[in-house]
C-alpha positions as CSV (number, residue, x, y, z in Angstrom):
1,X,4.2,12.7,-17.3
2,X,2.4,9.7,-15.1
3,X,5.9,9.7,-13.2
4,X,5.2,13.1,-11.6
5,X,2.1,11.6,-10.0
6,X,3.6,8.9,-8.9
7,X,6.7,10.7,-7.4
8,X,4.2,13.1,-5.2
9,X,2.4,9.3,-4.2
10,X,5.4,8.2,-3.3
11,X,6.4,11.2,-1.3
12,X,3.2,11.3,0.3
13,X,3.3,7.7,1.6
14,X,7.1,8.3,2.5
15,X,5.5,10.9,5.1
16,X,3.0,9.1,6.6
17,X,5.3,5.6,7.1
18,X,8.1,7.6,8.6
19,X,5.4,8.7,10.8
20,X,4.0,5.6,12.2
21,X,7.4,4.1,12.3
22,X,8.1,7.0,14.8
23,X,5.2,6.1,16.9
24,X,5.1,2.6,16.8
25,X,8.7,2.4,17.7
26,X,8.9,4.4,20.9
27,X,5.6,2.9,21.8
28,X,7.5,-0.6,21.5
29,X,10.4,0.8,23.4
30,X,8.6,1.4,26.3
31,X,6.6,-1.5,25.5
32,X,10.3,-3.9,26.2
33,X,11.5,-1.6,28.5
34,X,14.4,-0.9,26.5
35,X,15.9,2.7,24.7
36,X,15.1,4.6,22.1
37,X,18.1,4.1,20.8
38,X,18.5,0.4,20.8
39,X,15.0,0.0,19.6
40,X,16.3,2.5,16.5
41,X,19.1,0.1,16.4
42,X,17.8,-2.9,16.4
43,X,14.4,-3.3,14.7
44,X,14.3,-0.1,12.3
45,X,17.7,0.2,11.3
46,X,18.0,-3.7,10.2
47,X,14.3,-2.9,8.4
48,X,15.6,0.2,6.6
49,X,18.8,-1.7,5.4
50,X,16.5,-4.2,3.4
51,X,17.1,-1.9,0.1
52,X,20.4,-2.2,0.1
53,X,20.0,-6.0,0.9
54,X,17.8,-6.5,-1.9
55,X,20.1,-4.4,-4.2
56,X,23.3,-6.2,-3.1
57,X,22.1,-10.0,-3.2
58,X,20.7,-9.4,-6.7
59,X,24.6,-7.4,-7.5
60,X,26.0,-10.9,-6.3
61,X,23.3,-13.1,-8.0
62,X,24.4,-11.3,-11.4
63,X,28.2,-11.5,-10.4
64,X,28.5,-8.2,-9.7
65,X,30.1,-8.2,-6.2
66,X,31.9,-4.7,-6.8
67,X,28.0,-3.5,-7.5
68,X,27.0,-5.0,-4.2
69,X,29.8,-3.8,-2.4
70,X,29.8,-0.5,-4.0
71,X,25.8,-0.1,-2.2
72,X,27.3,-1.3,0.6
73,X,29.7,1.4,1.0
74,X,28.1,4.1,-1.2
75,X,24.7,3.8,1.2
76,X,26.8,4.2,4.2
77,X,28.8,7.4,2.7
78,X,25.7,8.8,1.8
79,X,24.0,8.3,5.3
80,X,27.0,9.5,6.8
81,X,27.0,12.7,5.1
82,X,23.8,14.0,3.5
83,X,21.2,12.1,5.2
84,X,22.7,13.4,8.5
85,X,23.3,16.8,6.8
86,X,20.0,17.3,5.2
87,X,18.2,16.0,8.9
88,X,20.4,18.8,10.5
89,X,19.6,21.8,8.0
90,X,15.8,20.9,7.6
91,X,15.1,19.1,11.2
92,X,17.2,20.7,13.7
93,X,20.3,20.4,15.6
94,X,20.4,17.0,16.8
95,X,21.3,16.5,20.6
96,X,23.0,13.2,22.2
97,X,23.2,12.1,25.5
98,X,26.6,11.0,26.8
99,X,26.0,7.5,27.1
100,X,24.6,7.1,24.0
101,X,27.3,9.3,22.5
102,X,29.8,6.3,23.6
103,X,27.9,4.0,22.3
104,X,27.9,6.0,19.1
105,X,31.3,6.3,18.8
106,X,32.0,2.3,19.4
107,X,29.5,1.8,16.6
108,X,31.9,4.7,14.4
109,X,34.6,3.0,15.2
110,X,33.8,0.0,14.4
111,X,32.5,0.9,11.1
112,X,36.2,2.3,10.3
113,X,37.3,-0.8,10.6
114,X,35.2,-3.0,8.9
115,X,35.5,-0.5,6.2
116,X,39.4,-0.9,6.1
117,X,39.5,-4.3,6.1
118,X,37.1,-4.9,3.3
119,X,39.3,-2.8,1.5
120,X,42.4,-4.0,2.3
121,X,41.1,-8.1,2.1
122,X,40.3,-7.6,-1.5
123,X,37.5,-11.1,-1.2
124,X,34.6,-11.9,0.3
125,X,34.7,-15.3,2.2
126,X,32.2,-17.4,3.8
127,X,34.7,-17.1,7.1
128,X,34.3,-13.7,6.5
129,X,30.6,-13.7,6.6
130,X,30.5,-16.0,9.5
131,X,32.6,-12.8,11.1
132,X,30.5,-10.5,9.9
133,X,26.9,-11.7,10.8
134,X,28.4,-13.0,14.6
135,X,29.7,-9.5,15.0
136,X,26.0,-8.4,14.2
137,X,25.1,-10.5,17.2
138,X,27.5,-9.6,19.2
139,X,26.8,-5.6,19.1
140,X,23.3,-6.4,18.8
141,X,23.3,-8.2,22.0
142,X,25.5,-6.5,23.5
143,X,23.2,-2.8,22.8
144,X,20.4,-4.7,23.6
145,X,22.1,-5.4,27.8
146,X,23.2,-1.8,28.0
147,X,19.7,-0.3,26.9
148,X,17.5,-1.4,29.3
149,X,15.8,1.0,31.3
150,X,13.0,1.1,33.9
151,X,10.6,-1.8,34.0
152,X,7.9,0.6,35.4
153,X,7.8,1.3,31.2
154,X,6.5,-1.9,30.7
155,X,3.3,-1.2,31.8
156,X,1.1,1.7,30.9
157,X,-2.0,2.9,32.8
158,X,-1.7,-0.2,35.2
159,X,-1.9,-3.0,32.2
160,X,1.0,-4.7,30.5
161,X,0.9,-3.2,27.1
162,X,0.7,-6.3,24.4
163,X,3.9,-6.6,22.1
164,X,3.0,-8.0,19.5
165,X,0.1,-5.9,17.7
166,X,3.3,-3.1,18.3
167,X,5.6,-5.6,16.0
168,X,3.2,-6.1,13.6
169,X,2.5,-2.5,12.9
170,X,6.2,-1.3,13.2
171,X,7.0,-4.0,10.7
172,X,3.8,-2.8,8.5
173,X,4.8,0.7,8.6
174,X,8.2,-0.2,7.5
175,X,7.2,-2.0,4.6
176,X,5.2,0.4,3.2
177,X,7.8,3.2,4.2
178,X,10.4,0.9,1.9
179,X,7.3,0.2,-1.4
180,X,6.6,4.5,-1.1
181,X,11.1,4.8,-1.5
182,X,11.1,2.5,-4.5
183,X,8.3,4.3,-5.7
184,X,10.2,7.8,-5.1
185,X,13.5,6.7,-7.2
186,X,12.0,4.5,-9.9
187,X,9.5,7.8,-10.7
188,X,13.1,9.9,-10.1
189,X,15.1,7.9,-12.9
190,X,11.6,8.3,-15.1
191,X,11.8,11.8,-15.0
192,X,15.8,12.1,-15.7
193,X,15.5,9.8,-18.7
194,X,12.1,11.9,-19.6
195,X,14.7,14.8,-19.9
196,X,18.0,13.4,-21.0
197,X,20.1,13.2,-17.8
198,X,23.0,11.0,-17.7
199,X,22.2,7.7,-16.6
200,X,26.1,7.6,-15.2
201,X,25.1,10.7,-12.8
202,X,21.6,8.8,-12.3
203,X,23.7,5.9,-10.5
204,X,25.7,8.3,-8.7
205,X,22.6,10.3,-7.7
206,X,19.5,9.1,-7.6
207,X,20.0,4.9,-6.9
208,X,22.7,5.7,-4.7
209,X,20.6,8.2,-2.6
210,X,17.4,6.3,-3.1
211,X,18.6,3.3,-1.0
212,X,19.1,5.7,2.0
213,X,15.3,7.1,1.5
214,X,14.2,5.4,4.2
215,X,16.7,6.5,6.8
216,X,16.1,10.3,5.9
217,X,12.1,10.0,6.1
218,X,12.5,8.0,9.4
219,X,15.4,10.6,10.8
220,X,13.9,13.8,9.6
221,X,10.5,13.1,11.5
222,X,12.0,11.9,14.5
223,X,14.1,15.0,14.7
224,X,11.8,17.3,14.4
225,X,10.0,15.6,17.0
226,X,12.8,15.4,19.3
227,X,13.0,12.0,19.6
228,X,17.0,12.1,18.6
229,X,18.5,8.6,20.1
230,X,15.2,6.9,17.6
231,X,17.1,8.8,14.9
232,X,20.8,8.0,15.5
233,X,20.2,4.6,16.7
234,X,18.5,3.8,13.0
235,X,20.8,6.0,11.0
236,X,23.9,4.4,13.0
237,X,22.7,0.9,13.3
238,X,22.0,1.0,9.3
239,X,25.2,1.9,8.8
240,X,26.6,-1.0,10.9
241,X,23.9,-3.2,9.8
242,X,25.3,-2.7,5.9
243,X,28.9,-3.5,6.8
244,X,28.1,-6.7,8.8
245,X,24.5,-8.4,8.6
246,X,24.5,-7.2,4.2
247,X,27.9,-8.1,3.8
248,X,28.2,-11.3,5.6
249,X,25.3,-12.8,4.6
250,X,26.9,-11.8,0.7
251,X,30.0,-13.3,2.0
252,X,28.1,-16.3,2.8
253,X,25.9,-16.9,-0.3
254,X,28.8,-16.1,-3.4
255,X,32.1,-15.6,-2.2
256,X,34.2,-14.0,-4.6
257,X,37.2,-11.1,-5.0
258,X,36.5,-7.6,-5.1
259,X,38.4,-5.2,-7.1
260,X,38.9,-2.3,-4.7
261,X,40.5,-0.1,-7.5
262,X,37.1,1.5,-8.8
263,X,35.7,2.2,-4.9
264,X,39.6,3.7,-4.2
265,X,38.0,7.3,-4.0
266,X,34.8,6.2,-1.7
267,X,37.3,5.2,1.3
268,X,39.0,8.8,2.4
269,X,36.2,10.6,2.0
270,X,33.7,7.8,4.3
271,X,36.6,7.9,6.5
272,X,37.0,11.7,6.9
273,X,33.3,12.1,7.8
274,X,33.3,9.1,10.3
275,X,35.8,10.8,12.2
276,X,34.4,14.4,11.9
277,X,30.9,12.8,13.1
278,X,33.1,11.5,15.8
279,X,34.7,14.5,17.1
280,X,31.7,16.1,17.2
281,X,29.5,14.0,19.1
282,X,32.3,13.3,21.0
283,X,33.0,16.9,22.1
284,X,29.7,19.0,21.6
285,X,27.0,16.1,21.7
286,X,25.2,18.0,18.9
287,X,25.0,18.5,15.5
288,X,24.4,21.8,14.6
289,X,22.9,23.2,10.8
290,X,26.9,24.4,10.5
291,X,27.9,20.8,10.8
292,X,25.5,19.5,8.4
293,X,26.4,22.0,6.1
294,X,29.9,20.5,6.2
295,X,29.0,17.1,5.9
296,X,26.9,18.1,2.7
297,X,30.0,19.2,1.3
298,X,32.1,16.1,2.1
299,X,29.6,14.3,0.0
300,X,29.3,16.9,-2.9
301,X,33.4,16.9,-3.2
302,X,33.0,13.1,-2.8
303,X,30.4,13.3,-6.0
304,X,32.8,15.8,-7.8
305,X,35.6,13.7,-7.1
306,X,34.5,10.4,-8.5
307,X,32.5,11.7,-11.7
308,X,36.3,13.4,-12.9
309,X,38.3,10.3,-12.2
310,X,35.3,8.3,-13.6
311,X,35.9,10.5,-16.6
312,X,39.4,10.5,-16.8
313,X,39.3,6.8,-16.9
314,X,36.7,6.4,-19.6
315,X,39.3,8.9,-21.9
316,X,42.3,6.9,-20.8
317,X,40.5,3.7,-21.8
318,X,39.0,5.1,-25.3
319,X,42.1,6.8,-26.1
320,X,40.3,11.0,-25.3
């Protein structure tokens, strides 16, 4: 039973990271003069992505670009849907300012069409990951312009606050935030083998999720401190972050062909709750417990939907 002490370390550590990430990072946004958001976007999100950089570059290593791709996508669909519906239900509605709700929605958009085109493509290429990773840049520099704010917030009580001390503790508290994640799903899978689960509804589950454990810890606590453009600029830029700065720099290192046939069901149902998350924003700036109720059940039909065709694939093949 020494994974159930390690599963409450884990979730211990998970809470206290997510909370100096939080502080560190709007201390370094008004350290650079520059958003909430962007600083979200920027720094945390690219930080938080790093599981499912890991994950994908060891898929690839093994020659298992549909693995790598499938994190890809899968992390996304799951921050998409129950990260943001879980933050909702347990943090609070979550507000949006009206620039930053544009901004949102080019990032959304975007993402749809990265999305499509993967599918569509069929390969990775290294042109493709040169696309990918300048695209990165592009949005990156291009957030970067559009979020600066008042340079009276670069100094604090009269004295230029020093950025680098900031870095190094952001980047610290990050770190440990991703080691106490790890820590949380490889305990998780310990327990489910401890009492017989499926290992095919452990991938589906529990890695799948795990990958986006530091996006909820990080969103959750800067919800429920109101510090919303933090939490949608990392939950957002990890999305975007996956689909270009993971993808191209797989792209670069093994190019290869993807079968799209076994991600088929992912695609609707990412795109479905890209476009709700759009309308929303778009119309009521908010996302309310109601909406993150929704979203919870796009991913839970999502779930249902790919363990029965998952199953009616294994019978087809073995002849059941």
């Amino acid at each position: 039973m020494f994974f159930f002490v390690t599963l409450l370390i884990g979730l211990y550590l998970m809470y206290k990271t997510s909370e100096w990430v939080i502080r560190y990072g709007l201390l370094l946004s008004k350290a650079l003069g520059i958003s909430t958001f962007v600083i979200g976007f920027i720094l945390v999100s690219v930080v938080t992505s790093l599981p499912e950089l890991f994950v994908s570059a060891f898929s690839v290593m093994e020659n298992e670009a549909n693995l790598a791709v499938g994190t890809i996508l899968g992390s996304n669909m799951s921050d998409m849907t129950l990260i943001i519906g879980l933050v909702a239900i347990f943090g609070g509605t979550i507000y949006m300012k009206k620039k930053e709700t544009l901004h949102l929605i080019e990032l959304l958009f975007i993402t749809s069409l990265i999305t499509i085109f993967i599918f569509q493509t069929g390969s990775l290429t290294q042109i493709h990951g040169i696309i990918l990773i300048s695209l990165f840049g592009f949005l990156t520099y291009r957030l970067y312009k559009k979020g600066r704010v008042s340079k009276e917030l670069y100094e604090s009580e009269g004295k230029k606050t020093n950025t680098l001390p900031l870095l190094g503790k952001l980047f610290t508290s990050m770190a440990l935030l991703i080691i106490a994640s790890r820590l949380v799903v490889d305990s998780s899978i310990a327990m489910a083998d401890y009492f017989l689960v499926a290992t095919s509804f452990i991938g589906l589950t529990l890695v799948a999720f795990g990958t986006s454990l530091p996006e909820l810890a990080v969103e959750l606590r800067a919800v429920r401190a109101k510090q919303y453009s933090f939490a949608m600029g990392d939950l957002f830029g990890s999305a975007i972050t996956n689909v270009t700065l993971v993808l191209g720099f797989i792209s670069l290192i093994s190019p290869t062909k993807i079968n799209v046939i076994p991600l088929a069901s992912l695609l609707p149902f990412l795109l479905v709750a890209i476009m709700y998350i759009w309308y929303v924003f778009s119309e009521k700036r908010k996302i309310t417990r109601f909406e993150g109720l929704l979203l919870i059940m796009i991913y839970m039909l999502f779930l249902f939907t790919t363990i029965f065709f998952n199953e009616l694939g294994l019978a087809a093949l073995f002849g059941g």
